[in-house]
C-alpha positions in Angstrom: -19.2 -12.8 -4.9 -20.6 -9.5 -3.1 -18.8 -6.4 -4.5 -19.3 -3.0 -2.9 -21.5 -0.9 -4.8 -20.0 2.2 -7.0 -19.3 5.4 -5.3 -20.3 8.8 -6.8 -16.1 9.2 -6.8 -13.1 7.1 -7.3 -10.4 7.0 -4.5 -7.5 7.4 -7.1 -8.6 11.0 -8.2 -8.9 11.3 -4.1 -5.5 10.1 -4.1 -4.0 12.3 -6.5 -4.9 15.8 -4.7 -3.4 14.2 -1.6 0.0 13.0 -3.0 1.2 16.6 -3.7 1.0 17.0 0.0 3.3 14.5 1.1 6.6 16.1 0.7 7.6 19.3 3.2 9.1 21.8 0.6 12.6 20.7 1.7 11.8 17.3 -0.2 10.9 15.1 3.1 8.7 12.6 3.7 5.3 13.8 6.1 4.3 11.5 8.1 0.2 12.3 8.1 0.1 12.9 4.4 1.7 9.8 3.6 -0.7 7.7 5.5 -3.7 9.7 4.4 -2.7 9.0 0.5 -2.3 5.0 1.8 -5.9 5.7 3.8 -7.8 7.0 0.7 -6.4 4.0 -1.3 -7.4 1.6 1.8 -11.0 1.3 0.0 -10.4 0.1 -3.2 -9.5 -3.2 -0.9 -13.2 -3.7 -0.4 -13.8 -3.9 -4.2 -12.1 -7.2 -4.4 -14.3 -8.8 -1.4 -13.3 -11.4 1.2 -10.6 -11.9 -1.4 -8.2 -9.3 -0.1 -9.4 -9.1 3.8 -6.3 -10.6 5.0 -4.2 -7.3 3.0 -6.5 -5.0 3.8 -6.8 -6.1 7.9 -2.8 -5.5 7.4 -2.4 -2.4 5.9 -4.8 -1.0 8.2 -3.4 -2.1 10.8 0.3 -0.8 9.6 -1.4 2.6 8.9 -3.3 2.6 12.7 0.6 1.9 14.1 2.2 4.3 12.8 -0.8 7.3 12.6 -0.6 6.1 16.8 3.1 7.0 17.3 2.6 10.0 15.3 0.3 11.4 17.4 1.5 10.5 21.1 4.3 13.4 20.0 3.2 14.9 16.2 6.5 17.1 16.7 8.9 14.6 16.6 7.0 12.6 14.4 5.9 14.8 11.9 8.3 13.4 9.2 7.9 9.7 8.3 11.7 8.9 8.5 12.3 10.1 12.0 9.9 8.1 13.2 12.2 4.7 12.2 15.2 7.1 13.1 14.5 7.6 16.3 13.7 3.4 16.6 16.8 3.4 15.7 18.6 5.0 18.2 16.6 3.3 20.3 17.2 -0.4 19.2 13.6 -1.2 18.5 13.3 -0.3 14.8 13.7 -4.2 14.0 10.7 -5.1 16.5 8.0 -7.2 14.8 5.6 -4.4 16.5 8.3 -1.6 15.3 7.0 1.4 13.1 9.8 0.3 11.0 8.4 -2.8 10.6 5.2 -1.1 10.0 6.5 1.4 7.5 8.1 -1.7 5.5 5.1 -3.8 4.9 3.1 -1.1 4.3 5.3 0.1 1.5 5.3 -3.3 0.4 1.3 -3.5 -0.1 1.1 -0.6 -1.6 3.7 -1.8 -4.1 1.5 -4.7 -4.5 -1.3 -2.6 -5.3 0.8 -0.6 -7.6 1.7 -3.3 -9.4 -1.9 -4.8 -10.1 -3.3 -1.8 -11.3 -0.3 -1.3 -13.5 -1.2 -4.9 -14.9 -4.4 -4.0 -14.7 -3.6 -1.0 -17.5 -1.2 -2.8 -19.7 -2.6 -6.0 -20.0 -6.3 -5.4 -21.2 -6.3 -9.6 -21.7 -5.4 -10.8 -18.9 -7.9 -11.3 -15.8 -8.0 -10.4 -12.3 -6.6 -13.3 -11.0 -3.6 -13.3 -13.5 -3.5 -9.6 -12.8 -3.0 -10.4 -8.9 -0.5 -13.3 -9.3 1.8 -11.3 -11.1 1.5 -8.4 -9.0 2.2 -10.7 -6.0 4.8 -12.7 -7.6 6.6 -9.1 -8.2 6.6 -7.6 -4.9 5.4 -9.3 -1.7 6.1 -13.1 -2.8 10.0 -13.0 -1.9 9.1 -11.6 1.7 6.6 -14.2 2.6 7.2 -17.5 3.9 5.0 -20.8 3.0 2.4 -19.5 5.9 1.9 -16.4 4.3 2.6 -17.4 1.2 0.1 -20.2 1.4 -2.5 -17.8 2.5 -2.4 -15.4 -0.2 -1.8 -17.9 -3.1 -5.7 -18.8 -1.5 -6.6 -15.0 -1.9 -6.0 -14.3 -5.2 -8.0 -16.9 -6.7 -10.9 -15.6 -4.8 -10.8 -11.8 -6.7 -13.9 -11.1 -8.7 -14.3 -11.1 -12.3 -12.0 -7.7 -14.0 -15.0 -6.2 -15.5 -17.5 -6.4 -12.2 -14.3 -4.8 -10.5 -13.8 -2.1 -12.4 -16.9 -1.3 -12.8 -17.2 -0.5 -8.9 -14.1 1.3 -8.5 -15.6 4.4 -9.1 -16.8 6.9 -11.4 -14.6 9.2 -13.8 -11.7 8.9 -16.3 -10.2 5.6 -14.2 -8.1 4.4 -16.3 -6.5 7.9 -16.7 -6.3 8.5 -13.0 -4.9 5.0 -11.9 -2.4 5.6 -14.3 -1.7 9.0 -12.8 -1.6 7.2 -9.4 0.6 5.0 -10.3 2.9 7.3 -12.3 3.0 9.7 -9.2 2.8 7.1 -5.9 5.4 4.9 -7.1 8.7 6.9 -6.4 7.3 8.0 -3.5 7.1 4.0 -2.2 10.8 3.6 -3.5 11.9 6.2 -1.7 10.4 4.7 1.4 12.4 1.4 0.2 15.8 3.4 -0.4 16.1 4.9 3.0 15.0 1.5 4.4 18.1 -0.4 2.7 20.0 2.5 3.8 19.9 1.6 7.9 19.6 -2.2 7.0 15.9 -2.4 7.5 14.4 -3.5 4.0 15.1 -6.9 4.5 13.0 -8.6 6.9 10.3 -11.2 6.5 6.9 -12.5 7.6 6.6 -16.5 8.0 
């Protein structure tokens, strides 16, 4: 399988000067950092190949929605939560083309890739593909139905070999910044997935 060749950097120690930039200094969400950290973390997709085309075509597409409505009014958007706030009031947050839609199964891929590089780190036996199941299995799994389901249980048995993905991840202490990634993205994923649950939006599935 093709991998894409190692850059001079790695796109967690990218993602780690961007993540102190997401909250305002009143503790909220922005909306442009946020989806810059998910943007710098877009990449890594690649690594994996055809394998993951069918996550990476959605998160980028999740990330292209709601960068879109942030910038057709950057005032009101300019924290992440308004944006589904303000759906909200309209009655469109539960749209299938919502940005609360958007914000949800964006949140949810990220926790998916959260999850396989936590494996990833604590499981030194265990290959890609175990790695991946697990990770999927854990978060996106329960949202899916057989269509989506069927698709991905097809992706991740396509991942390349763990060492030949590793080793194109990037250069620098990886390990030590994935688990710095993981350590610092995480909460702010569940606290994307709090305020969701708390206007009734966490809930909704793909077919």
């Amino acid at each position: 399988m093709a991998l894409v060749e190692c850059s001079s950097a790695n796109p967690f120690a990218d993602a780690l000067e961007a993540i102190p930039l997401v909250k305002s200094a009143s503790g909220d969400m922005l909306t442009k950092p946020f989806l810059d950290v998910c943007r710098t973390i877009l990449p890594v997709l690649d690594k994996f190949g055809a394998a993951m085309s069918i996550v990476k075509s959605d998160v980028g597409g999740n990330i292209t929605r709601l960068d879109t409505r942030y910038r057709e009014d950057t005032s009101a958007c300019y924290l992440l939560h308004d944006i589904v706030r303000k759906e909200i009031s309209e009655k469109k947050a539960k749209n299938s083309n919502s940005c609360a839609n958007g914000l949800l199964w964006l949140t949810r891929a990220m926790d998916f890739l959260v999850a396989l590089f936590q494996n990833l780190l604590s499981h030194a036996d265990w290959t890609m593909s175990q790695a991946a199941t697990d990770a999927y299995n854990l978060t996106l799994k329960k949202w899916h139905g057989w269509i989506a389901s069927g698709a991905f249980t097809v992706a991740l048995k396509l991942v390349p070999e763990r060492t030949k993905f590793m080793a194109v991840l990037g250069e620098g202490d990886l390990d030590t910044d994935i688990k710095n990634f993981v350590v610092s993205f995480s909460p702010l994923l569940q606290e994307n997935h709090d305020f969701l649950k708390g206007v009734g939006l966490d809930d909704m599935k793909a077919s």
